[in-house]
C-alpha positions as CSV (number, residue, x, y, z in Angstrom):
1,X,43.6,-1.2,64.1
2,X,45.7,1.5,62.8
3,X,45.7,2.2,59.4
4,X,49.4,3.4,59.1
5,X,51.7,1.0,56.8
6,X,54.3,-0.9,58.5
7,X,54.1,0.8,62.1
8,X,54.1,-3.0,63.4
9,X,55.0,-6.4,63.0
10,X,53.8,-8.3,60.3
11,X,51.2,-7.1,57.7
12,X,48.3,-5.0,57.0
13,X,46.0,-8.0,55.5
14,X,47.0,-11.6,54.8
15,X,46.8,-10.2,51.3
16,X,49.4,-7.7,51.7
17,X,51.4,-10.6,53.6
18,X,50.9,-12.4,50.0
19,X,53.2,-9.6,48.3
20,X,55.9,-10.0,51.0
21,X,59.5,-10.8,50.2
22,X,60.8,-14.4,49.6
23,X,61.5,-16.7,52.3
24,X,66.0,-16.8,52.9
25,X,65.8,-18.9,55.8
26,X,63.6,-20.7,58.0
27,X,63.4,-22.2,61.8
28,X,63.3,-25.7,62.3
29,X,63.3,-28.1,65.9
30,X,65.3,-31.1,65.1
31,X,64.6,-33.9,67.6
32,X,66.9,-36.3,69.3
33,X,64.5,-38.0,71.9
34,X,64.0,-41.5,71.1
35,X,66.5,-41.8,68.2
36,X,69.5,-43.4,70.6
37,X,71.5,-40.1,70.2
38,X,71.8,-38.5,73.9
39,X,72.1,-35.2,72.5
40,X,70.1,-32.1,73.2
41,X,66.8,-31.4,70.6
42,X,68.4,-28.3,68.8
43,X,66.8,-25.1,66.8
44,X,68.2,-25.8,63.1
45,X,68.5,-22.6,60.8
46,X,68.3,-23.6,56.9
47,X,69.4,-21.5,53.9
48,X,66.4,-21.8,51.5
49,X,68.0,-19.2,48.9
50,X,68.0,-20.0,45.9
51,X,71.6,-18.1,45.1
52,X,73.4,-18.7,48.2
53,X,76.3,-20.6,48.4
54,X,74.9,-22.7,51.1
55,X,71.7,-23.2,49.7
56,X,69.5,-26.1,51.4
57,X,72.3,-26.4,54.1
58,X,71.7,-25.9,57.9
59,X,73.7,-23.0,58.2
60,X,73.6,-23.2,62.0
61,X,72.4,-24.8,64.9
62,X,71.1,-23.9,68.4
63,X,71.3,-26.6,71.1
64,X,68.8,-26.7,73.8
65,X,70.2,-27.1,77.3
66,X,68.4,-30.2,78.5
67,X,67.5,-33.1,77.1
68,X,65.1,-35.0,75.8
69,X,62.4,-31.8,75.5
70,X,60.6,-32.8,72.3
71,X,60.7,-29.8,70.5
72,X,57.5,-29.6,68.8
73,X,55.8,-26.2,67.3
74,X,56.7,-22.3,67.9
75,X,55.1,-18.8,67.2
76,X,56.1,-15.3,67.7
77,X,56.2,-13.0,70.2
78,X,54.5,-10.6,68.3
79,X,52.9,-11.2,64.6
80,X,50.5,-9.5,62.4
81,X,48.0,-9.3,65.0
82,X,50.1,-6.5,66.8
83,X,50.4,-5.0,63.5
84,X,48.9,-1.5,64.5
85,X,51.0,-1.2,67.2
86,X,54.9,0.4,66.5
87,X,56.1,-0.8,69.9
88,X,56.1,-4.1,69.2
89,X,58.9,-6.4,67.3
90,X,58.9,-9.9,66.0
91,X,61.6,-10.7,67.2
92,X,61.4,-13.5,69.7
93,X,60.8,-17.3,68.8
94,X,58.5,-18.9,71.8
95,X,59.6,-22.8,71.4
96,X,57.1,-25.1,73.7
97,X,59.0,-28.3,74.4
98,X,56.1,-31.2,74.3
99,X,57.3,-33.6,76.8
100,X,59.6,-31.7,79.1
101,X,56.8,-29.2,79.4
102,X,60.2,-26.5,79.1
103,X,59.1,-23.1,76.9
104,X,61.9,-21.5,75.0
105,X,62.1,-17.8,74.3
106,X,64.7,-17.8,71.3
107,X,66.0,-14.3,70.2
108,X,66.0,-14.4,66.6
109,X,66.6,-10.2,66.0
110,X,70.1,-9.9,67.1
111,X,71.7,-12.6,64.7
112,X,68.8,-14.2,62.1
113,X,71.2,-16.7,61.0
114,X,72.5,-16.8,64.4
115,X,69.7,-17.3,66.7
116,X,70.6,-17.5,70.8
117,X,68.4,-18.4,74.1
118,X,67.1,-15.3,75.4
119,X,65.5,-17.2,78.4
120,X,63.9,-20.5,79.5
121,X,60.3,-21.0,80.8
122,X,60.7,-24.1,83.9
123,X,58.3,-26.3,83.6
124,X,57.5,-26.1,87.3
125,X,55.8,-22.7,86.6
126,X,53.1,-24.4,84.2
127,X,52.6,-26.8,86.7
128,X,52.1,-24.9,89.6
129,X,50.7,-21.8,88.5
130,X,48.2,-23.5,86.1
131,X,48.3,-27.0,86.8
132,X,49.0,-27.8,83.2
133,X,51.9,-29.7,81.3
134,X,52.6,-30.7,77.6
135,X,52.6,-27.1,76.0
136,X,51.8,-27.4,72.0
137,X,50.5,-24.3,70.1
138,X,52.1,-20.8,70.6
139,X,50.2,-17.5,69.6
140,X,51.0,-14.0,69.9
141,X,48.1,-11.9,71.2
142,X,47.4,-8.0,70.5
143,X,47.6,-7.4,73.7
144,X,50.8,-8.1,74.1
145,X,50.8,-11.3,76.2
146,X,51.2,-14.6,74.3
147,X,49.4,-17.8,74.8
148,X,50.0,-21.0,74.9
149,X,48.2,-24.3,74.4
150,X,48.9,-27.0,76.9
151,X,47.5,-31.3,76.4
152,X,48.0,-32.4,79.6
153,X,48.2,-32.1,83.8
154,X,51.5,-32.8,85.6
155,X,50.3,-36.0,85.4
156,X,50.1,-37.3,82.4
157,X,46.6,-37.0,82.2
158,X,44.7,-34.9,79.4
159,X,43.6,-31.4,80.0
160,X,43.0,-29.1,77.5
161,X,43.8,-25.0,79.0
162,X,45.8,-22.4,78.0
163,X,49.0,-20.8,79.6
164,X,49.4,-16.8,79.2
165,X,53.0,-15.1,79.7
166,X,53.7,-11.6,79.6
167,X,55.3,-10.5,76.4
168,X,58.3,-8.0,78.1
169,X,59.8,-11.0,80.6
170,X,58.6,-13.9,79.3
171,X,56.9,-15.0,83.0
172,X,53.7,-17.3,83.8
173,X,50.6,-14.6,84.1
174,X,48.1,-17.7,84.8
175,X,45.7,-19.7,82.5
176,X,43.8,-18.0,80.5
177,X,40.5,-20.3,80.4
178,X,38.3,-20.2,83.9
179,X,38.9,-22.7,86.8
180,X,37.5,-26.4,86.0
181,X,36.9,-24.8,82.1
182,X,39.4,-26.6,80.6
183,X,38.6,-29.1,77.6
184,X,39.2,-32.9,77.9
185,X,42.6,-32.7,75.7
186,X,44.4,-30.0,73.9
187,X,46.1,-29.8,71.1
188,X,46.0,-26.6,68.6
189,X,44.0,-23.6,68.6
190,X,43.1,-20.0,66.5
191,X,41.3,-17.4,67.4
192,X,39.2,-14.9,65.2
193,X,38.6,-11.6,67.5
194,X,35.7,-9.5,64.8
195,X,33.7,-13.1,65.6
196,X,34.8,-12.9,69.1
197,X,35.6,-16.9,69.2
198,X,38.3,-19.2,69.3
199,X,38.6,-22.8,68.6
200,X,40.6,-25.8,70.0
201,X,41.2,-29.2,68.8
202,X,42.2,-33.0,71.0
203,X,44.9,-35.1,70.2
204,X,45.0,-37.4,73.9
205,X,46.2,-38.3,77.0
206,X,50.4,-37.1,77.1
207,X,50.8,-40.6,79.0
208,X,49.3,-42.5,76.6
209,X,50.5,-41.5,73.5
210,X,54.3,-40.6,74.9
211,X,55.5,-44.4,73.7
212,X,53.6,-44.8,70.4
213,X,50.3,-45.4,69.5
214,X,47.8,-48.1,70.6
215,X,44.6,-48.5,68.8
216,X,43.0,-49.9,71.7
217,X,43.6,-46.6,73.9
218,X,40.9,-45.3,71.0
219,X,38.4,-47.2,73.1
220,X,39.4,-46.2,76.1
221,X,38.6,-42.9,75.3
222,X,42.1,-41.4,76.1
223,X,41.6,-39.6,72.6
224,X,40.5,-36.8,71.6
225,X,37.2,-36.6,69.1
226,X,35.7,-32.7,69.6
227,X,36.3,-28.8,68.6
228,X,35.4,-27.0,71.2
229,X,34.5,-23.1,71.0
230,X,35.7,-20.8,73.3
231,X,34.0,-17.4,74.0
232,X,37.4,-15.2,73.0
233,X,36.0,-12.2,75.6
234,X,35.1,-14.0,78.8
235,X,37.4,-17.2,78.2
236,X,34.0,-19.6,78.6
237,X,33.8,-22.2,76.5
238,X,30.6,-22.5,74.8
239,X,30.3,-25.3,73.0
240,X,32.1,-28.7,71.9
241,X,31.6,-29.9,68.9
242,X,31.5,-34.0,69.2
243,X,32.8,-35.1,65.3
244,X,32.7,-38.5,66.2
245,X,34.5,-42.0,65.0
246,X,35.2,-39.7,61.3
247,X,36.5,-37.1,63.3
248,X,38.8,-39.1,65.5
249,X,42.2,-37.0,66.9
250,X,41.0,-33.8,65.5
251,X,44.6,-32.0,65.3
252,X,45.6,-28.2,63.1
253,X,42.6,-26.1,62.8
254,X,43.1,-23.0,60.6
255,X,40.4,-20.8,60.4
256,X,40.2,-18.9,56.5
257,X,42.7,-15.8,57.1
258,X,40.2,-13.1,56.2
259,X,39.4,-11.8,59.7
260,X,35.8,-11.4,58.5
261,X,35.6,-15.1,57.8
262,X,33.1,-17.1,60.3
263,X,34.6,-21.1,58.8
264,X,37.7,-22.6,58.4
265,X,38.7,-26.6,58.6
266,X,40.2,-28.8,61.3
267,X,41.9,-32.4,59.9
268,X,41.1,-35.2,61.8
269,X,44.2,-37.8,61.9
270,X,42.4,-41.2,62.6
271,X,39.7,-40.3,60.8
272,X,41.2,-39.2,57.4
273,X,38.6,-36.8,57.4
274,X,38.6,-32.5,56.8
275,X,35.5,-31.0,58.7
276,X,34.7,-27.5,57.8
277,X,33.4,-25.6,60.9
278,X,31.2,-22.3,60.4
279,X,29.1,-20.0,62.4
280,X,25.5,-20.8,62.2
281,X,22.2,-18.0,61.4
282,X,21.7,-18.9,65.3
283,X,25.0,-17.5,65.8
284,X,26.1,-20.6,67.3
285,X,28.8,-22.9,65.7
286,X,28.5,-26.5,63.8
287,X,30.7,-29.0,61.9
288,X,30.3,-30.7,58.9
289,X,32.7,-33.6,57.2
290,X,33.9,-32.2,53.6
291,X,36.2,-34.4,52.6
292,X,36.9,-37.9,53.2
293,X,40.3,-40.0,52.7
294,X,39.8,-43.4,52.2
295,X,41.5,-46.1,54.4
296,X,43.3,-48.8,52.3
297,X,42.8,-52.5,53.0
298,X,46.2,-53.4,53.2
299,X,48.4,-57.2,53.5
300,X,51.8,-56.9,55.4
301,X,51.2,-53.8,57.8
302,X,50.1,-53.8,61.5
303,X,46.0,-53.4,60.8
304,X,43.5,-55.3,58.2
305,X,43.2,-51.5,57.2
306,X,45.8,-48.3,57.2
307,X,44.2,-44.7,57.0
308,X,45.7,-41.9,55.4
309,X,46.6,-40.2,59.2
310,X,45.7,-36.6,58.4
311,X,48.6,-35.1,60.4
312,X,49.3,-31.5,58.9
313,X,46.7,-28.7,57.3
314,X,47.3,-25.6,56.1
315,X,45.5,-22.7,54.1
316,X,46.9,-20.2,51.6
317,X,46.7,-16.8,52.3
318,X,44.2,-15.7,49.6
319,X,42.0,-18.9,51.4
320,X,41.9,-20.1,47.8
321,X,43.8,-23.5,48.3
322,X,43.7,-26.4,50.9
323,X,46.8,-28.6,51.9
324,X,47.1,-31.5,53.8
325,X,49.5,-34.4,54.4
326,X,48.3,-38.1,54.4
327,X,51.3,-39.6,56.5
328,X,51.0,-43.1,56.6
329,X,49.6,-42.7,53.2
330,X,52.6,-41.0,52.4
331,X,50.9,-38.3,49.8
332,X,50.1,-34.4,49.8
333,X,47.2,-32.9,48.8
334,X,45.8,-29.6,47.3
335,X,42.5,-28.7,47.2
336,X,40.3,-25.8,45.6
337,X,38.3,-23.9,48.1
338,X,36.6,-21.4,46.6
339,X,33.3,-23.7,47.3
340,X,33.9,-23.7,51.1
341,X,31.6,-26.6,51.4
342,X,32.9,-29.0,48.0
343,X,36.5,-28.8,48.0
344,X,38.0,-29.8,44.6
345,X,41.1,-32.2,44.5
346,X,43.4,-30.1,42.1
347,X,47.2,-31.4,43.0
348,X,48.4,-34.7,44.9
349,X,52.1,-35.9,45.4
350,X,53.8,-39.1,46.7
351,X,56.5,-38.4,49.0
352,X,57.4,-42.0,50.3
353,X,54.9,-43.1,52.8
354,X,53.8,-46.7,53.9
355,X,52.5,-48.0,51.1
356,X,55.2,-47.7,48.2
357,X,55.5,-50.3,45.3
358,X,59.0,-52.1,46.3
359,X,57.7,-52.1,50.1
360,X,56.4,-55.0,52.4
361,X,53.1,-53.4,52.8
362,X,50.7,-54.4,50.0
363,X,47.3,-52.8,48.9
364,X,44.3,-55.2,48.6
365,X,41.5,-52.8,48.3
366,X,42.0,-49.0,47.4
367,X,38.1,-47.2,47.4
368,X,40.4,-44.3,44.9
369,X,41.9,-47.1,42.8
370,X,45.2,-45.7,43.2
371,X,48.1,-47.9,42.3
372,X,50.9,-48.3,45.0
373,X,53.6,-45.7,44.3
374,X,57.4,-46.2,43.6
375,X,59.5,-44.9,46.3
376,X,60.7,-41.1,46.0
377,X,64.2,-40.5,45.5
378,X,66.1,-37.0,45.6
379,X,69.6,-36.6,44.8
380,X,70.2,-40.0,45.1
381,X,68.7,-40.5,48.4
382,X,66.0,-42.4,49.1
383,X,63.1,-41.0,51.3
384,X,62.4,-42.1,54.3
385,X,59.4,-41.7,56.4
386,X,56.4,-39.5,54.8
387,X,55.2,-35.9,54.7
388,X,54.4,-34.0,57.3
389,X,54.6,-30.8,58.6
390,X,53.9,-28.5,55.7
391,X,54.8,-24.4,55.1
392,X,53.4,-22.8,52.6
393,X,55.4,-19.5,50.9
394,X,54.0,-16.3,51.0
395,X,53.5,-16.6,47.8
396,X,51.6,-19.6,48.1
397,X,54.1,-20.9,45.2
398,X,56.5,-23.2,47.4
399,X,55.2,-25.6,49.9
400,X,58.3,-26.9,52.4
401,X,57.9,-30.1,53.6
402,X,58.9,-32.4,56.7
403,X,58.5,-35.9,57.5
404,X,58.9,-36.1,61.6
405,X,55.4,-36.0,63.3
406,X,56.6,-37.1,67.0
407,X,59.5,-39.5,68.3
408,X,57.1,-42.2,69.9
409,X,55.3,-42.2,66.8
410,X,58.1,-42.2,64.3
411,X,60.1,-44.7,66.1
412,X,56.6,-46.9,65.8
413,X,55.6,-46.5,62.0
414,X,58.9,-45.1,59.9
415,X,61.9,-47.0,61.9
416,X,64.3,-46.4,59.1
417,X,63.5,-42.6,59.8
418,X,64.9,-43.3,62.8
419,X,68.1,-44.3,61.9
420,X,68.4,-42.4,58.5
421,X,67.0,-39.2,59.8
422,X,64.1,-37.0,58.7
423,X,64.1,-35.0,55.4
424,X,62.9,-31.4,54.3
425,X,61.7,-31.3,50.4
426,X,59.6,-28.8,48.1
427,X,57.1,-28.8,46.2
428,X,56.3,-25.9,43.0
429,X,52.6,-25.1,43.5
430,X,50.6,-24.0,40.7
431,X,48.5,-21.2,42.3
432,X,46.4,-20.3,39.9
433,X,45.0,-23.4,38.4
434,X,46.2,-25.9,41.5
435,X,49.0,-29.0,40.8
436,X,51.9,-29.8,43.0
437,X,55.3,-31.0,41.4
438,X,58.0,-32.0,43.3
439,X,61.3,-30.0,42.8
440,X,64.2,-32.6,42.1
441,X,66.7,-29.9,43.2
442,X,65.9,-29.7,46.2
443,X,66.5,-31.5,49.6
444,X,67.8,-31.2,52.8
445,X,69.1,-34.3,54.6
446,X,69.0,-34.3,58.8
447,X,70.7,-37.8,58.5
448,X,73.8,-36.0,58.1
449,X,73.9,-33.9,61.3
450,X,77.0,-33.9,62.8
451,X,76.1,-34.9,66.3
452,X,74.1,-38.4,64.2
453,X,70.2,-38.4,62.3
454,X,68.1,-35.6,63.5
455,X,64.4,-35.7,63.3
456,X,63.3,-32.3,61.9
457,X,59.9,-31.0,62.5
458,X,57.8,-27.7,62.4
459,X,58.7,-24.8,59.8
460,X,58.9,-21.2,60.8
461,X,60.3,-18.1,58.4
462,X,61.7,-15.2,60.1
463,X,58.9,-12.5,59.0
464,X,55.6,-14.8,59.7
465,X,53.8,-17.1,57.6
466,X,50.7,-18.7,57.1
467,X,50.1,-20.9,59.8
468,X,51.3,-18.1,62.9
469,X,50.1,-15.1,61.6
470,X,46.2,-14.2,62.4
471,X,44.5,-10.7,61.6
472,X,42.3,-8.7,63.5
């Protein structure tokens, strides 16, 4: 990598990315599917300044053309990993819709607060060029190209490859894994090139899951329960890593940001679990469970018991802090890292959740002997759903937070989200000693959209962040 400063997108280190300006604004899909509004899922751009005048106010909104896409996650067209290179500019947003299987090139350069569609990805060239659907994860490669993760066929069915466009016209190159390579689902992925490996996670089958979730479909094996390794220079994969019933629906994996790191963690959602995963002395690859959320035994609820749901991970930029989000638990948590293998519970927050005090839902048996919490009001409103998608500052002194996880599911477990719409809140992190507290101040309310109650998902700031950023 070149060793000039600033000759490319992004940063030099994750370090140097630690010492980069405040987030102004940030990127956020807001969802209509499955609230009863037949309006198109729309990109919402959110004032996050402290001393502007429309602070924690969607300053402006991008309508997709279609409907009912799912919006889901983004990346960049180019991030810190085309850092040595001065041709490239991050300055395109690549939106995956999850259930149209549409991809989104969003020009954010010309207009920040103003972003515009610079082109649209049909999903009849996934299909047909790579026999995949259901595009989730987006990465920026150094080669210019960007990939894309995909977690189903055009079926319906699950399949776990990788789509590749070209990074100039934004056009289908092909898949990127080896014919009849694919995993059994997809879900997320990261690659670390000095270790030449990548890994992916499983949620399940896109049929399956589209209408809510059915424990029984557990059993039936159209859910995901593996890691699987990919060889990042010949596209093999090389191993999968079975995590079994306590790694059920292994979702984000985030490697540690150091680009010399050979471990990072992967939450498991129906497991409540955190498995660190690591490169062996055989210079293989192996799992093991580090931290373990207790399910609650619970009266009033759809189960006998109600697991915490693991649904969001992320990792601070100095890899000295953990963060996850228990969403039917309703809490987030902050963990010490610094002993890669015995992470230390050093900040936890109720955010609503299923499980609050004045609620029909009541706790029999809690294994952490945690009383039920009250339910979270902000500025007089009271907080529906629970946290979800989480975005750490730069900094790694704010944590944004988001309550949506996916229409089918949030129309299942957190109705009143539904109607009342999805929040964004923040959190003050204590980064030297670990603690979350919640800031009272702040909160930004997608029940008030003008078009009716929005469901606001994934986090992005203009100049790269935590979880879409990876060094080389």
């Amino acid at each position: 990598m070149a060793s000039c400063s600033g000759c490319g997108p992004g940063f030099r280190s994750p370090l140097d990315a630690m010492k980069g300006p405040r987030e102004r604004i940030v990127y956020l899909p807001c969802i209509y599917r499955n609230t009863g509004v037949l309006k198109p899922d729309y990109l919402a751009t959110v004032d996050v300044d402290p001393e502007s005048d429309t602070y924690c106010q969607v300053i402006h909104r991008l309508p997709m053309p279609n409907l009912r896409d799912e919006l889901h996650h983004s990346g960049w067209n180019a991030c810190s990993s085309c850092y040595g290179d001065a041709s490239k500019s991050r300055n395109l947003l690549i939106l995956p819709a999850l259930i149209s299987s549409r991809i989104y090139v969003v020009d954010v350069a010309s207009n920040p607060r103003e972003p515009k569609i610079h082109k649209i990805v049909e999903p009849t060239e996934l299909m047909w060029k790579c026999g995949l659907a259901n595009p989730h994860t987006s990465h920026c490669l150094a080669s210019g190209q960007i990939m894309i993760s995909c977690m189903g066929d055009p079926e319906g069915g699950g399949k776990g490859g990788f789509v590749l466009l070209d990074g100039e016209k934004f056009e289908v190159v092909g898949n990127w894994e080896h014919p009849g390579d694919a995993a059994p689902f997809g879900y997320d992925f990261w690659y670390q090139p000095r270790h030449n490996v990548m890994l992916s996670t499983e949620w399940g089958a896109p049929k399956v899951l589209a209408g809510g979730f059915n424990p029984a479909d557990v059993e039936k094996g159209h859910y995901g329960h593996a890691i699987h390794v990919w060889d990042w220079n010949t596209h093999r994969r090389l191993q999968s890593l079975d995590l079994g019933a306590d790694g059920a629906i292994p979702l984000e994996v985030r490697f540690l940001h150091d680009p010399d790191a050979t471990e990072g963690y992967v939450g498991c959602a129906l497991g409540g679990t955190v498995f660190r995963f690591y490169k062996t002395s055989e210079g293989d690859w192996a799992a093991e469970k580090v931290i373990q959320v207790p399910s609650k035994k619970v009266e009033g609820w759809i189960l006998p018991e109600m697991p915490g749901l693991i649904t969001d991970i992320l990792v601070s930029l100095d890899d000295r802090f953990l963060y996850f989000s228990n969403w039917l638990h309703g809490d987030i948590r902050q963990y010490d890292i610094t002993d890669r293998r015995r992470p230390r519970l050093v900040g936890q927050v109720f955010l609503g959740g299923s499980i609050y005090s004045d609620g029909p839902v009541r706790v029999i048996d809690d294994p952490e002997n945690q009383p039920q919490p009250p339910p979270r009001i902000i500025k007089g409103k009271r907080i529906p759903g629970a946290p979800q998608m989480l975005q750490l500052s730069l900094d790694g002194r704010r944590l944004y937070v988001t309550t949506s996880l996916y229409s089918g599911w949030d129309q299942q477990f957190y109705p009143d989200m539904i109607r009342e719409g999805s929040v964004m809140m923040q959190l003050d992190v204590d980064s030297e000693g670990g603690g979350l507290t919640l800031n009272q101040d702040f909160l930004v309310d997608f029940g008030k959209e003008p078009d009716g109650a929005a469901l606001a998902h994934e986090l992005r700031y203009p100049g790269g962040d935590c979880t879409s950023d990876i060094w080389l």
